[in-house]
FIDOPA-305628 format. One record per residue: residue number from 1; residue in one letter; y, z, x of N, C-alpha, C in turn. Coordinates in steps of 0.001 Angstrom, whole numbers, plus 500000, padded with zeros to 6 digits. Each point is the difference from the previous one (the first is absolute). Layout:
N
<lumlum NUM,'a',<Y,Z,X>,<Y,Z,X>,<Y,Z,X>>
...
//
This chain:
239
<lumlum 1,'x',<609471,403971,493379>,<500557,498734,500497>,<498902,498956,500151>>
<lumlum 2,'x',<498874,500353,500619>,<498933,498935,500066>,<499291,500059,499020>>
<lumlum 3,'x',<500017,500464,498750>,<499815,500024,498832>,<500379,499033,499162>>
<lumlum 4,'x',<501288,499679,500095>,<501306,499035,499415>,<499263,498907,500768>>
<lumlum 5,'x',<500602,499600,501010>,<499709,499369,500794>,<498116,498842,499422>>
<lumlum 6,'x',<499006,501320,500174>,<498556,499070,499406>,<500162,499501,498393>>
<lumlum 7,'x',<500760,500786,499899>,<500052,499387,498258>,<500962,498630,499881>>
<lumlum 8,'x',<500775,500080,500835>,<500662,498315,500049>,<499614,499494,500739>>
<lumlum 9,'x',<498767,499701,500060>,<499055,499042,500658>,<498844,499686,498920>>
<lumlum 10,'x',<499511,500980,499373>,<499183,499934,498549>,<500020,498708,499354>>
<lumlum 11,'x',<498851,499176,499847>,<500350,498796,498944>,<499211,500500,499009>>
<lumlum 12,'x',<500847,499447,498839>,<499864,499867,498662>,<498502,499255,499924>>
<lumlum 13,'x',<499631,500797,498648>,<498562,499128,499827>,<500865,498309,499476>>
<lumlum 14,'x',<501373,500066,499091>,<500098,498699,499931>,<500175,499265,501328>>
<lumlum 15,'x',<500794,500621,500980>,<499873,499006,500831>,<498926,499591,500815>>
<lumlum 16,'x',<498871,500968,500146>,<498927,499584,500573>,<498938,499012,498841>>
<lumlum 17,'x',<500233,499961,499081>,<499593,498844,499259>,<500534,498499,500220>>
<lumlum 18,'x',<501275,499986,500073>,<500963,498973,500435>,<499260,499720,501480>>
<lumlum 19,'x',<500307,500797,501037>,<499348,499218,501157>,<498310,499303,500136>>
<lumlum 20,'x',<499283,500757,498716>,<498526,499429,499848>,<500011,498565,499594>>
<lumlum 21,'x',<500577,500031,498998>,<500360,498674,498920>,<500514,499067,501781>>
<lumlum 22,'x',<500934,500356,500279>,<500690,499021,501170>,<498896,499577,501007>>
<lumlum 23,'x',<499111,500892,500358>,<499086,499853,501186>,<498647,499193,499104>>
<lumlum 24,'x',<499638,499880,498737>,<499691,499349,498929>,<500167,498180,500265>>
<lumlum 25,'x',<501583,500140,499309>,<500069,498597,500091>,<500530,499455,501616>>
<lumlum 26,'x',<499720,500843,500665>,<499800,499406,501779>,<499044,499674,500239>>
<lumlum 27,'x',<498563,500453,499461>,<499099,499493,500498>,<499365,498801,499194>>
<lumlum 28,'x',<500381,499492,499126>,<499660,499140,498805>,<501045,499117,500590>>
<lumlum 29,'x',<501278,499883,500607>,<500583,498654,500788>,<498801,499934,501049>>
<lumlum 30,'x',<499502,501204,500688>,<499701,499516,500985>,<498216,499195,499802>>
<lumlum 31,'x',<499351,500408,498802>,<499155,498874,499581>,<500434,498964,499539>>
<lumlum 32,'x',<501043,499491,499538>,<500435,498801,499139>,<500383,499222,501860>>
<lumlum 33,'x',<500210,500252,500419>,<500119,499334,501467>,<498714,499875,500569>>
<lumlum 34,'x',<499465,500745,499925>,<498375,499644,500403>,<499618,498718,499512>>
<lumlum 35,'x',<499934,500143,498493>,<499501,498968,499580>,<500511,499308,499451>>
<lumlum 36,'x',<501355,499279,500684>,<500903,499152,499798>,<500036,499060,501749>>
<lumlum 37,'x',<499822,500798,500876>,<500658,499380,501430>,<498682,499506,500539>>
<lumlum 38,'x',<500780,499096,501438>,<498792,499032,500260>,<499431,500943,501544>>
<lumlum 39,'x',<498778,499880,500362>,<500055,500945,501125>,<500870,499973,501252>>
<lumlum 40,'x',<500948,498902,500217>,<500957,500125,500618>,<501277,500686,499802>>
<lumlum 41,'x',<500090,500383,498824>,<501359,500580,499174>,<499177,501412,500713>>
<lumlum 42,'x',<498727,500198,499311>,<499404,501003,500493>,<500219,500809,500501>>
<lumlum 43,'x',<499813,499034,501431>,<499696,500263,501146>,<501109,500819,500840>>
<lumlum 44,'x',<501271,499181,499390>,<501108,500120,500695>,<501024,501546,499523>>
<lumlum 45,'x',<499208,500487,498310>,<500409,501010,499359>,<499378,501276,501087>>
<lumlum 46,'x',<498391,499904,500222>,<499484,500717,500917>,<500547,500363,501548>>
<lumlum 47,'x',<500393,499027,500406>,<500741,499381,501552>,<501478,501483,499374>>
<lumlum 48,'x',<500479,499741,499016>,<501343,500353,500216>,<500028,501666,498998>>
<lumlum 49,'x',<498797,500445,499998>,<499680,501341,499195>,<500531,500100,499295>>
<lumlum 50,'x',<499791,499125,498647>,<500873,499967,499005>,<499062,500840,498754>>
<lumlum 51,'x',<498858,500529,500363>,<499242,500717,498969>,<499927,501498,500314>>
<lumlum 52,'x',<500867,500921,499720>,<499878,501363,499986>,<499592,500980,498341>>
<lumlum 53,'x',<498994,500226,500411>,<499426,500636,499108>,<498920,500874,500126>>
<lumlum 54,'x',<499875,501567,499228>,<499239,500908,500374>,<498449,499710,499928>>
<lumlum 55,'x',<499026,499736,500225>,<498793,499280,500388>,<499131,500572,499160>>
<lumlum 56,'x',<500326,501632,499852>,<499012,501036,498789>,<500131,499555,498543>>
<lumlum 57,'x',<501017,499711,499810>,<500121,500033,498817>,<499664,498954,498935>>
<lumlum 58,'x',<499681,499742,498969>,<499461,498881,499303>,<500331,498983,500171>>
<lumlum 59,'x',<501332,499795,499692>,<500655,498564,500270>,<499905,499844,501524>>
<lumlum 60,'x',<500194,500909,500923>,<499913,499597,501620>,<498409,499194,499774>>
<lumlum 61,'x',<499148,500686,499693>,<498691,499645,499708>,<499868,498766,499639>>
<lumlum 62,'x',<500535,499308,499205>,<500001,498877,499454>,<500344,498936,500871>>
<lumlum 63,'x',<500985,500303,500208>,<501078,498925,501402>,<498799,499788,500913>>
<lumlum 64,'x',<499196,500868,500589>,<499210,500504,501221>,<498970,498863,499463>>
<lumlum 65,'x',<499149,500174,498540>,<499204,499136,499807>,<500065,498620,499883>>
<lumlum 66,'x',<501448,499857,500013>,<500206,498449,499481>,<500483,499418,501359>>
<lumlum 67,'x',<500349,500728,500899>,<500388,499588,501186>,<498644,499272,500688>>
<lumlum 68,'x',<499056,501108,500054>,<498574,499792,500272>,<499030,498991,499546>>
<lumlum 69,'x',<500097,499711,498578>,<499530,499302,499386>,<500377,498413,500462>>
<lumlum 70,'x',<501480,499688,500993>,<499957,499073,500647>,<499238,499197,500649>>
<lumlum 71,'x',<499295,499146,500298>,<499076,499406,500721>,<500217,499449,501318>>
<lumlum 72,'x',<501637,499382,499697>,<500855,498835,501028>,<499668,500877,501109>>
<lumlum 73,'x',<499817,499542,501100>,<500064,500547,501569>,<501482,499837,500109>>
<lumlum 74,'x',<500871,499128,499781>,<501255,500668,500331>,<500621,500830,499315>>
<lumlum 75,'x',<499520,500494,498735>,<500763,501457,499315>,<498962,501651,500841>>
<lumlum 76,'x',<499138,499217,500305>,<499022,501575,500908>,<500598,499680,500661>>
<lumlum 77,'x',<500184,498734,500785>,<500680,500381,501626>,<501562,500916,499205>>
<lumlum 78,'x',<500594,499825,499479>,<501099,500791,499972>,<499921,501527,499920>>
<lumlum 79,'x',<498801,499944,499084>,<499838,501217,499563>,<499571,500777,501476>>
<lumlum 80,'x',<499282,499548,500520>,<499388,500609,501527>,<500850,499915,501086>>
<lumlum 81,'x',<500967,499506,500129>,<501199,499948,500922>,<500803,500966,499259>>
<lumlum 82,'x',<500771,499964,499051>,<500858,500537,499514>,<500176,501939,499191>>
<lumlum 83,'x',<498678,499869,498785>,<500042,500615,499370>,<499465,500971,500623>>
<lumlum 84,'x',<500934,501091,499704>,<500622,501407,500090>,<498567,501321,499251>>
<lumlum 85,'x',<499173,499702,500190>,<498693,501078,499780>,<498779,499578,500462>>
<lumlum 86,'x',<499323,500962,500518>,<498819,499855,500792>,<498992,499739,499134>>
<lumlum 87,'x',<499921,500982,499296>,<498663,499929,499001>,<499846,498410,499041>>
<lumlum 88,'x',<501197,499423,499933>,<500347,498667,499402>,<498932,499078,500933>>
<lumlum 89,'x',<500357,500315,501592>,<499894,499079,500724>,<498224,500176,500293>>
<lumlum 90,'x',<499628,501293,499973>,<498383,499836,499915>,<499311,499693,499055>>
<lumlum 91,'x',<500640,500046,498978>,<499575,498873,498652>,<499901,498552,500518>>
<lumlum 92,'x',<500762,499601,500371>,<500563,498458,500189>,<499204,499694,500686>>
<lumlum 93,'x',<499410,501075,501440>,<499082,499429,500810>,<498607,499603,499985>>
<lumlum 94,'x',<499565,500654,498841>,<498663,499953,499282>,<499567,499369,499023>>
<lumlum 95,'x',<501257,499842,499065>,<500435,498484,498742>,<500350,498522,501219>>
<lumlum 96,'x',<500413,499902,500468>,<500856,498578,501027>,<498727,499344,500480>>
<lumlum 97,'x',<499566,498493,499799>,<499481,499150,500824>,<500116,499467,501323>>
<lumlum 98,'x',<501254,500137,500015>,<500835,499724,500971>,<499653,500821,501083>>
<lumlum 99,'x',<499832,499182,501444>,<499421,500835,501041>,<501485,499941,500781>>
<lumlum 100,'x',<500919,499242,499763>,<501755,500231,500308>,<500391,501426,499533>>
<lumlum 101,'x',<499817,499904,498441>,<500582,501213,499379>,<499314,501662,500547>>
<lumlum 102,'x',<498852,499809,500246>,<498970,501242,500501>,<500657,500018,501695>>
<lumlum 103,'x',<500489,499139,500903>,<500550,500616,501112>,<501320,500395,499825>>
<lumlum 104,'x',<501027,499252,499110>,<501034,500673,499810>,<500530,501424,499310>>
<lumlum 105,'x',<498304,500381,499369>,<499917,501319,499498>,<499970,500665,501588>>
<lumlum 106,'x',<498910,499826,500607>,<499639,501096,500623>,<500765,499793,501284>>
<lumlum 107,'x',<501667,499478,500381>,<500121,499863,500676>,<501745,500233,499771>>
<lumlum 108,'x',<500154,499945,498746>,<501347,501077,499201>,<500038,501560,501285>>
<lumlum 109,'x',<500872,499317,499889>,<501457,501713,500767>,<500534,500412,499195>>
<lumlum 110,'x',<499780,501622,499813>,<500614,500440,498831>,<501062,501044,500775>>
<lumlum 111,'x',<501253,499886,499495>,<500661,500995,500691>,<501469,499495,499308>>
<lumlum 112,'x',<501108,500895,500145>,<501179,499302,500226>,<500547,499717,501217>>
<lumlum 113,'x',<500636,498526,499883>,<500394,499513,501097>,<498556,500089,501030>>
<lumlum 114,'x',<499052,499781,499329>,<498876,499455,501191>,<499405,501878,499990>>
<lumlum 115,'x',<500663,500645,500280>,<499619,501856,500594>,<498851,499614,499352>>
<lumlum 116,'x',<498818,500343,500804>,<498571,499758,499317>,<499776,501865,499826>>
<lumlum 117,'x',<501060,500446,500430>,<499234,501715,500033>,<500399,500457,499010>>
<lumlum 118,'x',<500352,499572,498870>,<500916,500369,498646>,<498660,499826,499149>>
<lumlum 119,'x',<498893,499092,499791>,<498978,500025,499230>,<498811,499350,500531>>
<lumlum 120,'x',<498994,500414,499803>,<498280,499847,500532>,<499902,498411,499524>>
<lumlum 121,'x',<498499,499581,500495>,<499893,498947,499678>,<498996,500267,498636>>
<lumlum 122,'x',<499425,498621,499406>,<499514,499827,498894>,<498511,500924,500216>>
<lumlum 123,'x',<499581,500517,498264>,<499388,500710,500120>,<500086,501936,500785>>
<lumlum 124,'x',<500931,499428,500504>,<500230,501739,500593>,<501421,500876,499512>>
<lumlum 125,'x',<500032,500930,499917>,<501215,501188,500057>,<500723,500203,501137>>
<lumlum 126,'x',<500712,501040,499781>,<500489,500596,501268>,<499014,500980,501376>>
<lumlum 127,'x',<498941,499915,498940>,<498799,500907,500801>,<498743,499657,500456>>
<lumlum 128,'x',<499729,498756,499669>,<499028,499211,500120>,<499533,499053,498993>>
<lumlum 129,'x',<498806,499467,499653>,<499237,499241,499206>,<500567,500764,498657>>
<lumlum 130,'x',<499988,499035,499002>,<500212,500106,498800>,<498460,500576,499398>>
<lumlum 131,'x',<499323,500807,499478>,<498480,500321,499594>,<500253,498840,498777>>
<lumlum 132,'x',<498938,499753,498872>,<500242,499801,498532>,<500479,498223,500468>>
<lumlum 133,'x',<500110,499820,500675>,<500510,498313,500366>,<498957,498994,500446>>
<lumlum 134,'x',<500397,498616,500437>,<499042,499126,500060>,<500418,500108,501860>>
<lumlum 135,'x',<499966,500903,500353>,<500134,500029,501426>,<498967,499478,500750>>
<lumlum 136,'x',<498547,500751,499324>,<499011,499725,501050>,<499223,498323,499101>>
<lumlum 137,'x',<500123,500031,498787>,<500058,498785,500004>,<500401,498616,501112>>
<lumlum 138,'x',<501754,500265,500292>,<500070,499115,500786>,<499421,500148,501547>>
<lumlum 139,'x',<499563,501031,500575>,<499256,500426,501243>,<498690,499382,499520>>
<lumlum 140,'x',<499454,499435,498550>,<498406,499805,500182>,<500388,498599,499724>>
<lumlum 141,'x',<501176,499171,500165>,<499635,498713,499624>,<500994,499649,500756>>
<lumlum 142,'x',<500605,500315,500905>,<501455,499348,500677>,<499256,499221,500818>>
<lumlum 143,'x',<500711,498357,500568>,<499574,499420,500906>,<500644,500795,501079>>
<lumlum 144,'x',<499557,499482,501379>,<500265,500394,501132>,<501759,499706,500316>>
<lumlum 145,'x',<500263,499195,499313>,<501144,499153,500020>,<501268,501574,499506>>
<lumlum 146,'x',<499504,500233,498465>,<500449,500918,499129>,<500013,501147,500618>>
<lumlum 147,'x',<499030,500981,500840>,<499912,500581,500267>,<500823,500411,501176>>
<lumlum 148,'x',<500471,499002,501417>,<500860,499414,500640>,<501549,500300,499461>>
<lumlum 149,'x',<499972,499341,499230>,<501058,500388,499317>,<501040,501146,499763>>
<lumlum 150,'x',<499032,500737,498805>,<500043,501037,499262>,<499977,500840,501328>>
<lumlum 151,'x',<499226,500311,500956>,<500057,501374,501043>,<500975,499470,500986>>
<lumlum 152,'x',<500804,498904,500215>,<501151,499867,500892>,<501249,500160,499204>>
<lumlum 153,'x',<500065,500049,498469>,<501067,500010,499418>,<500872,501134,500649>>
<lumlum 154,'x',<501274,500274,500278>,<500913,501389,500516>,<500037,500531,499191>>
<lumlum 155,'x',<499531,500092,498768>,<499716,501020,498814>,<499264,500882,500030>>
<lumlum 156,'x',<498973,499373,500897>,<498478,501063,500052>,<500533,500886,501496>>
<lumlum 157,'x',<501018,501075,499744>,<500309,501034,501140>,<498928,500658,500505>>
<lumlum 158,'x',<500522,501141,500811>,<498817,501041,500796>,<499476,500451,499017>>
<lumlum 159,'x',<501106,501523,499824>,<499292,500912,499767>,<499444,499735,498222>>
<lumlum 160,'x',<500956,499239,499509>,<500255,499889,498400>,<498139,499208,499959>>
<lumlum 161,'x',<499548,499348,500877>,<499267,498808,499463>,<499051,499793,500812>>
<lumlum 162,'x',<499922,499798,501696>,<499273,500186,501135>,<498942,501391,500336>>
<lumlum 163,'x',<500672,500526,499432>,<499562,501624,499960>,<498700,499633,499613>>
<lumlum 164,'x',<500184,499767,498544>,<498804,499893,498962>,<498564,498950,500548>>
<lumlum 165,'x',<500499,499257,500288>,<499078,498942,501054>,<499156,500963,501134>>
<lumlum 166,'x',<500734,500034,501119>,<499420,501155,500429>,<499189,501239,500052>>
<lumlum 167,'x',<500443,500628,499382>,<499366,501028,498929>,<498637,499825,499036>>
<lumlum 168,'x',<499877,498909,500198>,<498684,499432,498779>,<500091,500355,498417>>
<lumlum 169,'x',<501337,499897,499638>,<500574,500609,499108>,<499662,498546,498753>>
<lumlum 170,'x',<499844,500749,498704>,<499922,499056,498429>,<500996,498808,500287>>
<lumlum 171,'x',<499355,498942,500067>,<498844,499178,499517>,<499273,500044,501681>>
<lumlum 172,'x',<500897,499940,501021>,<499371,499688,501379>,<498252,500752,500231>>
<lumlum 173,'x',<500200,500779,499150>,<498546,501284,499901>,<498595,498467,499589>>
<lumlum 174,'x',<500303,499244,499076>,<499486,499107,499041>,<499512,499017,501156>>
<lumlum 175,'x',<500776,499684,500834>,<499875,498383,500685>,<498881,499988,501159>>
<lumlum 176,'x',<499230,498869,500359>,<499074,500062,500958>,<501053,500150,501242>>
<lumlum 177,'x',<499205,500299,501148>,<500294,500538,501151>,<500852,499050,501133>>
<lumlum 178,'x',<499291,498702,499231>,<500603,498393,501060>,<501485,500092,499282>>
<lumlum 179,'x',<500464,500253,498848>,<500919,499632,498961>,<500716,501067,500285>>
<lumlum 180,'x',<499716,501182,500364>,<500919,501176,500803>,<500553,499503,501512>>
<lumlum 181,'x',<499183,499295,500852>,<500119,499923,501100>,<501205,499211,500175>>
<lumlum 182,'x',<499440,498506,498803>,<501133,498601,499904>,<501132,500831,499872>>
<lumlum 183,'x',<500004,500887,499021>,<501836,500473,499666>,<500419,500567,500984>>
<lumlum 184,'x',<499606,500587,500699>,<500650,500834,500757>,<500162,499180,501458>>
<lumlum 185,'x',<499639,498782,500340>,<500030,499429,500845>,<501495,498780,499155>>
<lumlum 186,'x',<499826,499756,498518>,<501325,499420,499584>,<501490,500918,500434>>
<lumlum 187,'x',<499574,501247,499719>,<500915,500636,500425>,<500533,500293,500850>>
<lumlum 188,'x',<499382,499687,501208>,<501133,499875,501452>,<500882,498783,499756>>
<lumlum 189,'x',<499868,499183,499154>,<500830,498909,499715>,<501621,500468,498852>>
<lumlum 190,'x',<499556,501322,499432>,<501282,500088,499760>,<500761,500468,500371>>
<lumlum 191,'x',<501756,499956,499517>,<500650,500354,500900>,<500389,501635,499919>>
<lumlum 192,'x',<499617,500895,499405>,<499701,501650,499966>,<499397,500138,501195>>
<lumlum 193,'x',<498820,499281,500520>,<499404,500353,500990>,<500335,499746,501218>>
<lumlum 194,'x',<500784,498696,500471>,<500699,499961,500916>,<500349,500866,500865>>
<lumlum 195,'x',<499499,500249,501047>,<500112,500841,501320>,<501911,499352,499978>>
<lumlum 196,'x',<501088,501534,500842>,<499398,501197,500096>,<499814,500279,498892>>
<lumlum 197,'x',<500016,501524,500468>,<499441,500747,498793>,<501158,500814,499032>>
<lumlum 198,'x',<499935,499993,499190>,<501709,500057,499234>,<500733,501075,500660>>
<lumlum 199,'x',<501296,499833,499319>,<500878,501256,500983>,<500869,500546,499032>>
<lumlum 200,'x',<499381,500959,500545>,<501096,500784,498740>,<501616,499900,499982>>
<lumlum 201,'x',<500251,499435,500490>,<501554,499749,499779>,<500667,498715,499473>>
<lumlum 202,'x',<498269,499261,499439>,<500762,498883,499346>,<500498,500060,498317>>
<lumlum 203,'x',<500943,499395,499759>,<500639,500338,498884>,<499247,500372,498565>>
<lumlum 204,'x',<498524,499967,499947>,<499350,499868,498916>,<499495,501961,500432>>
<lumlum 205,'x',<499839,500142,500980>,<499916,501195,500164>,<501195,500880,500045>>
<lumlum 206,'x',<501201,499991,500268>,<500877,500924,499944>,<500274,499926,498706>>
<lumlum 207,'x',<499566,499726,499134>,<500179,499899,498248>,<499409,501268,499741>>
<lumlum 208,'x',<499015,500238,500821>,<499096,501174,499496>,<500452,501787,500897>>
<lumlum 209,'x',<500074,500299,499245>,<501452,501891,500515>,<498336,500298,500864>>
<lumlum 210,'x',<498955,500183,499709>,<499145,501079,500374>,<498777,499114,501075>>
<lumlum 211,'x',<500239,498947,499899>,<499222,499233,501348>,<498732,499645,499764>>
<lumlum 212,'x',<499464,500080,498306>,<498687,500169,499529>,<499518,498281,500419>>
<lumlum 213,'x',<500884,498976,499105>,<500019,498887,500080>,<499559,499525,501922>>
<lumlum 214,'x',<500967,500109,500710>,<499387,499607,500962>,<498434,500773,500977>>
<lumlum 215,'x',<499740,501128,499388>,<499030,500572,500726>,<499161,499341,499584>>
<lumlum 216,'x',<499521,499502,498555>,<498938,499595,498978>,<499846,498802,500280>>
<lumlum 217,'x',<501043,499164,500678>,<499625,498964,500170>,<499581,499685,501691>>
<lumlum 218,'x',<500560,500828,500432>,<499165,499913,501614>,<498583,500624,500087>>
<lumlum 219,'x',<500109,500944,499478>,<498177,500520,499314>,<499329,498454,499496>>
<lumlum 220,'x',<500892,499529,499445>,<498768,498842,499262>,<499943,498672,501113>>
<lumlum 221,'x',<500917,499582,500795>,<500537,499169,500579>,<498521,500313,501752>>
<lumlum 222,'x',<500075,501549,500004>,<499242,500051,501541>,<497999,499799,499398>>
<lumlum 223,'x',<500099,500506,498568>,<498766,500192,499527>,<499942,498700,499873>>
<lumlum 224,'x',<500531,499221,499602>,<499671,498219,499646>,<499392,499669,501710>>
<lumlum 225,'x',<500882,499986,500502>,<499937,499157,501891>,<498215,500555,500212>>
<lumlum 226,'x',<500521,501512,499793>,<498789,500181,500602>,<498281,499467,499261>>
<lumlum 227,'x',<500344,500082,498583>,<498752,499083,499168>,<499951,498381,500470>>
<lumlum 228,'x',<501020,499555,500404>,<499787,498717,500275>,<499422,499537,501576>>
<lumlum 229,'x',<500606,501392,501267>,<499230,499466,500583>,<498199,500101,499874>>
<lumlum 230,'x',<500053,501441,499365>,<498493,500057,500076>,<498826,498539,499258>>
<lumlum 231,'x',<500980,499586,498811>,<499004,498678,499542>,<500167,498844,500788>>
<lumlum 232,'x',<501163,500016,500734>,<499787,498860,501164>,<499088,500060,501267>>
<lumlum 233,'x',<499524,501202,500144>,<498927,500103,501067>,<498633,500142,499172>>
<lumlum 234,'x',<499741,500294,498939>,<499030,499631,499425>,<499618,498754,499673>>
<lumlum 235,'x',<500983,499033,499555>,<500117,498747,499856>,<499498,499040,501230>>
<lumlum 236,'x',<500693,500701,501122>,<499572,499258,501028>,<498308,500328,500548>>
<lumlum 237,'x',<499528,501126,499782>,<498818,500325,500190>,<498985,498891,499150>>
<lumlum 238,'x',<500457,499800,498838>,<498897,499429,499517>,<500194,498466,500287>>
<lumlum 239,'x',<500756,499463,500639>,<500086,498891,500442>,<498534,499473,501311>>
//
């Protein structure tokens, strides 16, 4: 029976040719609009996620470059408000002149409906720092401003992201000692850290059957407080 069943689900190599050809001339409208519209048409295509397309693949590839290849600050601003991939958006932040477009990168909520606990912020996974990325790049050239930013975003969680800070973990291993201190003193400014101290019975935790989620993040949540008071009494010492 589930035999029958997988085999009428089976596509045909013709029809999986047919859907190539289709996903083909989808992405070839969606360059002929590129380079047909004004960055307000743009802008407003971005605003209303009118570009779905797989990002790996050649033609996604293409779209990606020509999107980029934009200059207008109001087609990046769209792209950095709007568009739907991270790795897009740490491109953008390192291509963009624009010191508008570079806070609206690092200051993107990624989530549905806002849930920032559905995906990490830029540069990172579900587990921490991205390795192989321009992560510590932006840690060796972020203004104070950027940096502000980027470590108050609600993207950058406990255990997923705070942890790693803490920990003296890749790239944080890399950074001078004042530039450890600054972050972790940005970070009482976000809102993960916010006293109290989480509770396991708020809805992001009863998601989780085995209680891992909220232990990992009160582990990271008491280890943060306590690194921060210790550099605030050092801080004050050398005053």
């Amino acid at each position: 029976m589930n035999k029958k069943n997988n085999d009428n689900f089976q596509i045909t190599e013709q029809e999986k040719q047919r859907i190539e050809n289709q996903e083909k001339e989808y992405h070839k409208s969606i360059l002929k609009f590129l380079n047909a519209s004004t960055p307000d048409e743009l802008y407003q295509a971005l605003e209303q996620n009118e570009f779905i397309f797989v990002e790996e693949t050649k033609e996604g590839k293409e779209v990606i470059k020509k999107l980029l290849e934009n200059n207008n600050e109001k087609v990046e601003m769209g792209i950095a408000e709007f568009f739907n991939g991270q790795r897009i958006i740490e491109k953008l932040f390192f291509k963009t002149s624009s010191e508008k477009v570079k806070k609206i990168c690092l200051q993107r909520n990624w989530g549905i409906s806002g849930n920032p606990y559905l995906f990490p912020p830029l540069w990172h996974h579900f587990y921490g720092p991205l390795e192989n990325t321009e992560f510590d790049k932006f840690l060796q050239n972020a203004s104070d401003e950027e940096l502000y930013l980027y470590f108050t975003n609600q993207n950058f969680k406990l255990w997923e992201c705070i942890r790693s800070v803490v920990n003296k973990e890749w790239p944080y291993n890399k950074i001078s000692r004042t530039q450890y201190e600054n972050i972790i003193l940005i970070l009482e400014n976000n809102p993960n850290t916010f006293p109290p101290e989480p509770d396991m019975f708020d809805e992001k935790y009863t998601r989780s059957t085995d209680g891992s989620r909220w232990f990992n993040d009160i582990e990271t949540f008491e280890m943060f407080h306590s690194e921060l008071i210790k550099i605030k009494k050092l801080r004050d010492l050398k005053k």
